[in-house]
C-alpha positions in Angstrom: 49.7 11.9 10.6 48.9 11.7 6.9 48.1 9.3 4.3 50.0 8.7 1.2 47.0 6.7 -0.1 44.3 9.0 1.1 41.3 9.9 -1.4 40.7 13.0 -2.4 37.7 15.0 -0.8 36.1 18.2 -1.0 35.8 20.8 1.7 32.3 19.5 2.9 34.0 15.7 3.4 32.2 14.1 0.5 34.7 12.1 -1.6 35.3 13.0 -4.9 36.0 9.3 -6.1 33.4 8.2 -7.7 34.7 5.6 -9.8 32.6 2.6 -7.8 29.5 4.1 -8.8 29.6 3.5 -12.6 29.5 -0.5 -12.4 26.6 -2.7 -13.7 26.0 -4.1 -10.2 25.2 -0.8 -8.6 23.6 0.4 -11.8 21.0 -2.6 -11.4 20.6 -2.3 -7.5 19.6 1.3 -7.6 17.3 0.1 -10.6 15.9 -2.5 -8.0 15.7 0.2 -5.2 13.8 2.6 -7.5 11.6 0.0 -8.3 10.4 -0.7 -4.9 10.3 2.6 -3.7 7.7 2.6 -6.8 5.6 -0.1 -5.6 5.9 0.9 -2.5 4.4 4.4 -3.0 1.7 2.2 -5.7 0.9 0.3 -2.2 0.4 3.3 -0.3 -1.8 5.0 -3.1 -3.6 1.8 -2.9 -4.2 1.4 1.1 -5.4 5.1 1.2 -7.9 4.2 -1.0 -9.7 2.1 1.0 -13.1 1.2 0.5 -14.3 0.8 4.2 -12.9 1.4 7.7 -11.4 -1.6 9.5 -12.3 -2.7 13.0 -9.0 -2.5 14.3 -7.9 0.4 12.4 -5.4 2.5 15.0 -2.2 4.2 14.6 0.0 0.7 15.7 -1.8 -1.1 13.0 -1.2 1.2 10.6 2.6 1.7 11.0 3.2 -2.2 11.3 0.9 -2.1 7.8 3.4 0.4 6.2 6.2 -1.3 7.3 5.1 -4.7 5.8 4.0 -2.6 2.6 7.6 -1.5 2.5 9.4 -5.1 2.7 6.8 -6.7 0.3 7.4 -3.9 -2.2 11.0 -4.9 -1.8 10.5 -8.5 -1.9 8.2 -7.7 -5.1 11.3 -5.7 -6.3 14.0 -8.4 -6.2 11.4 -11.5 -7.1 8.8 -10.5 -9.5 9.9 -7.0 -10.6 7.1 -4.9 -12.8 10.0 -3.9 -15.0 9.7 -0.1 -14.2 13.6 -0.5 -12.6 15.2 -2.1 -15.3 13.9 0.5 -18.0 15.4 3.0 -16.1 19.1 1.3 -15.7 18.4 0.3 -19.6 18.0 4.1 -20.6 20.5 5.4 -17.7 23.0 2.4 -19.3 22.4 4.3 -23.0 24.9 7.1 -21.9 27.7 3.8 -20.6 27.3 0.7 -22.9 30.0 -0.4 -20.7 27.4 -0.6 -18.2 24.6 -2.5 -20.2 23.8 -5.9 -18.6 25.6 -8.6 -20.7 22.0 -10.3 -20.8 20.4 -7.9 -21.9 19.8 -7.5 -26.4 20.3 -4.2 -27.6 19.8 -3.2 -31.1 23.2 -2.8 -33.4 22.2 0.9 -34.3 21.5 2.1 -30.5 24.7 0.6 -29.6 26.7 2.4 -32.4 25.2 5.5 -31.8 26.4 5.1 -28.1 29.8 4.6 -29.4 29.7 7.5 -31.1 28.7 9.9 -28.3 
């Protein structure tokens, strides 16, 4: 049985429609992933850099310590962001100003030189 409305996909499966991927919501969530992935990996740095050995230092503590790491470098993502995210959906956004966040000022000339592209 086949679909009149089916998408179109390439040999390996992987859809070819990629038409949901250029709006500003996803644009600015995969800003907000990068960014935590970045603090995340800044928390890690950090935690290997420790200055003494704790007294319950074993391997249980130190996954439960990554995994908090990983949800307060989220949390630090979505609440108090280090800004490292939105420059890169701002300069990814360049190529699409149909993608830049309404709230977001960008200089007359920028934007008429992305018209021009």
């Amino acid at each position: 049985m086949t679909s009149t409305n089916a998408v179109a996909s390439s040999p390996s499966g992987v859809s070819q429609d990629t038409s949901r991927l250029a709006t500003a919501a996803n644009l600015k969530k995969a800003g907000q992933k990068f960014e935590a992935i970045f603090v995340n990996m800044m928390l890690k740095s950090m935690r290997q850099a420790k200055l003494a050995d704790s007294l319950f230092d074993d391997k249980a503590t130190q996954q439960f310590r990554d995994m908090q790491d990983q949800q307060l470098a989220q949390n630090m993502a979505a609440t108090t962001p280090l800004g490292i995210g939105k420059a890169m959906t701002d300069f990814l956004a360049k190529g699409n100003p149909t993608l830049l966040d309404p709230t977001t000022t960008v200089d007359p000339q920028t934007q008429a030189e992305a018209k021009t592209k």
